[in-house]
C-alpha positions in Angstrom: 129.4 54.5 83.1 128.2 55.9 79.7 124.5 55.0 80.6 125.4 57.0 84.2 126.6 60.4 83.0 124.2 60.4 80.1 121.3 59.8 83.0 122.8 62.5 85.0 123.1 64.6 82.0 119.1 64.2 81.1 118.5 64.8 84.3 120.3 67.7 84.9 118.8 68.9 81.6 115.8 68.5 82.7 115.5 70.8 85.9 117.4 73.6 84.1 114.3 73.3 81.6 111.9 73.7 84.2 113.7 75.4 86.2 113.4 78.4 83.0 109.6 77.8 82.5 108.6 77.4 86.4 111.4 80.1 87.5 112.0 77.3 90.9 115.2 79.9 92.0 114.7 83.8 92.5 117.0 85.8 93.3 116.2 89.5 94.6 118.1 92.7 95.1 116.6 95.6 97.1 117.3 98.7 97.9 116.1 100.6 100.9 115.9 104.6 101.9 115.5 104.5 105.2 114.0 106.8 108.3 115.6 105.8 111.7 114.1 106.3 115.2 114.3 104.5 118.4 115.6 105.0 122.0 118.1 102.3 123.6 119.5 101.9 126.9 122.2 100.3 128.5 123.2 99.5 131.9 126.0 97.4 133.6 124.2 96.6 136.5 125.3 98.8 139.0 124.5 101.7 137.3 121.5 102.4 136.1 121.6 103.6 132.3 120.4 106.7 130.6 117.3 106.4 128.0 118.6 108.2 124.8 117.4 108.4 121.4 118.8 106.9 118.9 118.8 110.0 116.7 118.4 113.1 119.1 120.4 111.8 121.8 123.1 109.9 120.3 123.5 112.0 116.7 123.0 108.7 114.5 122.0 110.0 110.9 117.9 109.9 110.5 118.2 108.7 107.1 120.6 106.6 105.4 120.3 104.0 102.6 120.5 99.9 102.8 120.8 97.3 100.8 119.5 93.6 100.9 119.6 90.8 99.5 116.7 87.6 99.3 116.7 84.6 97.8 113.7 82.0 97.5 113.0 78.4 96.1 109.4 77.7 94.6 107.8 75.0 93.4 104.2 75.7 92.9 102.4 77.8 95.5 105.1 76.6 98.0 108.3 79.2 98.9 111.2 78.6 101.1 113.0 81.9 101.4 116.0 83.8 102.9 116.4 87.3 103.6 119.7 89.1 104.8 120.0 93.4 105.8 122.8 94.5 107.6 123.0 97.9 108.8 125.6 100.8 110.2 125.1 103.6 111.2 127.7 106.5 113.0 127.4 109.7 114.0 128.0 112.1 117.1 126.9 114.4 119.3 127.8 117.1 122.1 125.1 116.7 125.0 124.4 119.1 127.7 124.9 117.1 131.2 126.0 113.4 131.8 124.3 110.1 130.4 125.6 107.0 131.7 125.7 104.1 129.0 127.1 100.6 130.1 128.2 102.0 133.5 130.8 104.9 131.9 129.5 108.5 132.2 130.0 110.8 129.3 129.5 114.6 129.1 130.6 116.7 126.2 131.2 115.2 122.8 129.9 111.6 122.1 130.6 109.3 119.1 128.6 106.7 118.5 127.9 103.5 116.1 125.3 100.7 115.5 125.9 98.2 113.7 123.1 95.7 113.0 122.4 92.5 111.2 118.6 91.0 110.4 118.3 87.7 108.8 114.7 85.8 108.2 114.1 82.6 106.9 110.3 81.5 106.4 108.0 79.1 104.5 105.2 80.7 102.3 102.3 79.0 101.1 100.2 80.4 98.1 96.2 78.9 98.9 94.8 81.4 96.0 97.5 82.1 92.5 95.1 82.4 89.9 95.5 85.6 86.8 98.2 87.2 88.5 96.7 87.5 92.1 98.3 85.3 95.2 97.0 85.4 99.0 99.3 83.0 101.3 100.1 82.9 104.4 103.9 83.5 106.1 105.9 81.6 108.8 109.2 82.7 109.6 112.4 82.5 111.8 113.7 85.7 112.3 117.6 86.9 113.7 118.7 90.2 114.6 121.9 91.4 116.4 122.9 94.4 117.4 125.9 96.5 119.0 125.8 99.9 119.8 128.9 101.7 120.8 130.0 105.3 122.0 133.4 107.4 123.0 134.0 110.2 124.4 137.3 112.6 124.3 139.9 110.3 126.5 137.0 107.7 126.7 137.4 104.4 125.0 134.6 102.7 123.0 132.1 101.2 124.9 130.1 98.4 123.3 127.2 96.6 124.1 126.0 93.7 121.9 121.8 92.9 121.7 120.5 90.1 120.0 117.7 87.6 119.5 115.8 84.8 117.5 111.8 85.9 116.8 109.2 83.3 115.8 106.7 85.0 113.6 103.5 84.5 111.4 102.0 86.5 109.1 99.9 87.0 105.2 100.8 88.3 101.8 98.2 89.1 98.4 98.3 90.7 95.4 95.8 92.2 93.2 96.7 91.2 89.2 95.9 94.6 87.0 97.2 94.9 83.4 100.2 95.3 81.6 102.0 92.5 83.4 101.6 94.5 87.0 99.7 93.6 90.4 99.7 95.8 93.6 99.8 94.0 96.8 102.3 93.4 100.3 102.7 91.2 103.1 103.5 91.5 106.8 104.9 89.3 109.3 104.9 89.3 113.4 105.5 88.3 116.4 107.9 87.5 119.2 108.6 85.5 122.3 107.3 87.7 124.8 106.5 91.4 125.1 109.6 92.3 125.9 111.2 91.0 122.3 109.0 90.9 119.6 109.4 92.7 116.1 106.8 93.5 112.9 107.9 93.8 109.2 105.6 95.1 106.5 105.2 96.5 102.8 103.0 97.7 99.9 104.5 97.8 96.8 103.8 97.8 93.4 105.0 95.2 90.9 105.6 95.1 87.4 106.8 92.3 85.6 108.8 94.0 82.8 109.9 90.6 80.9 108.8 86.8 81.7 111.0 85.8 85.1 111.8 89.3 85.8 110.1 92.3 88.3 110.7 95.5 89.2 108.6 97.0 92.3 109.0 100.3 94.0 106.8 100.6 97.3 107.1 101.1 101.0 108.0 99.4 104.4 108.2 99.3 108.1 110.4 97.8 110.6 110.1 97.3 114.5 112.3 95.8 116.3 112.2 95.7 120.2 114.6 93.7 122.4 114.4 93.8 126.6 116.6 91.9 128.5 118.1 92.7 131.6 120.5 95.6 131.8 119.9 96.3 127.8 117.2 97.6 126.2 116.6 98.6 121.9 114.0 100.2 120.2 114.4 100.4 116.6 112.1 102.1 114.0 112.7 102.1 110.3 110.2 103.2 107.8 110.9 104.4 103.5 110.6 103.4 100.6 112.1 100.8 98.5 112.7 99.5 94.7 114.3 96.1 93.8 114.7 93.8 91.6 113.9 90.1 91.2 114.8 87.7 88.9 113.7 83.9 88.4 116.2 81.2 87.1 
């Protein structure tokens, strides 16, 4: 039993040691300043819905701020990673007319909400890591849901839930320049048809202020489009970011 826990011990001493030098767990925090715009619309099959936009029609706020999380295990030039955003947004509205949104009309003063949730989980392989420069290439599973809601004065909410599952590819490089930084991005897409599809992409600029740790500041893109039958969502979200990623 000795010879067991001091085998287990070794061993376990062992991975944290090169865990430290080879930094196999990162861990990232990110925050995003975002710029929304989109259009969605909802019908319930016997009515036909109204086309609104997201910002202009429905009053949701342009910009608002987001955080996100990542994590990602490495060994080599080889990444298995995880990324998790979830969203809200609220705001309202007084429109001129009627819109019809999942078969209720509304006139007057609207509230509304979306609430959103975007989860990716992908494999990245570096073919070039040499001096501080990388170029690799991306293949990912991507989740996001949806629900968009409004009210109305006497009007209960009305919700309507959009989701979907997006296989997509994509590339990532950096350029090594002094002082511990490098300049590069990646993006990622694809979809299952072109009625759901979705693209993500950055540039940012990374500096690697002490060994195991970065800091980046840079900017990024998000579409999202999701068709289905009696539900439609356009979502655009552009800004710029800064995070933080450490490497246990």
């Amino acid at each position: 039993m000795k010879r067991k826990l001091l085998a287990v011990s070794l061993f376990i001493f062992l991975i944290l040691q090169c865990s430290n030098a080879m930094a196999f767990l990162h861990v990232e925090g990110r925050y995003w300043f975002t710029n929304l715009s989109g259009v969605t619309n909802v019908s319930n099959g016997a009515a036909a819905g109204t086309g609104l936009s997201l910002v202009n029609g429905l009053g949701l706020p342009e910009q608002k701020d987001f955080w996100e999380a990542r994590i990602s295990l490495e060994l080599g030039n080889h990444q298995i990673r995880y990324g998790y955003l979830p969203m809200q947004w609220s705001g309202s509205r007084s429109i001129a007319g009627t819109i019809n949104f999942n078969g209720q009309a509304f006139t007057g003063k609207i509230d509304s909400t979306l609430n959103a949730n975007y989860h990716r989980l992908g494999y990245k392989y570096d073919f070039i890591n040499i001096l501080g420069s990388d170029a690799g290439v991306i293949a990912e599973i991507k989740y996001f849901d949806s629900t968009i809601g409004l009210s109305g004065p006497g009007i209960p909410e009305s919700r309507r839930e959009i989701s979907g599952f997006f296989p997509t590819v994509g590339a990532s490089g950096h350029l090594g320049l002094p002082y511990g930084m490098n300049f590069g991005g990646e993006l990622t897409a694809g979809g299952l048809s072109y009625d759901k599809y979705t693209a993500d992409g950055e540039l940012a600029l990374n500096f690697n202020a002490i060994p195991n740790v970065t800091m980046s500041g840079g900017y990024r893109a998000l579409i999202v489009y999701m068709g289905r039958p009696n539900v439609k969502e356009h979502l655009n979200l552009t800004g710029p970011f800064v995070l933080m990623r450490a490497g246990f």
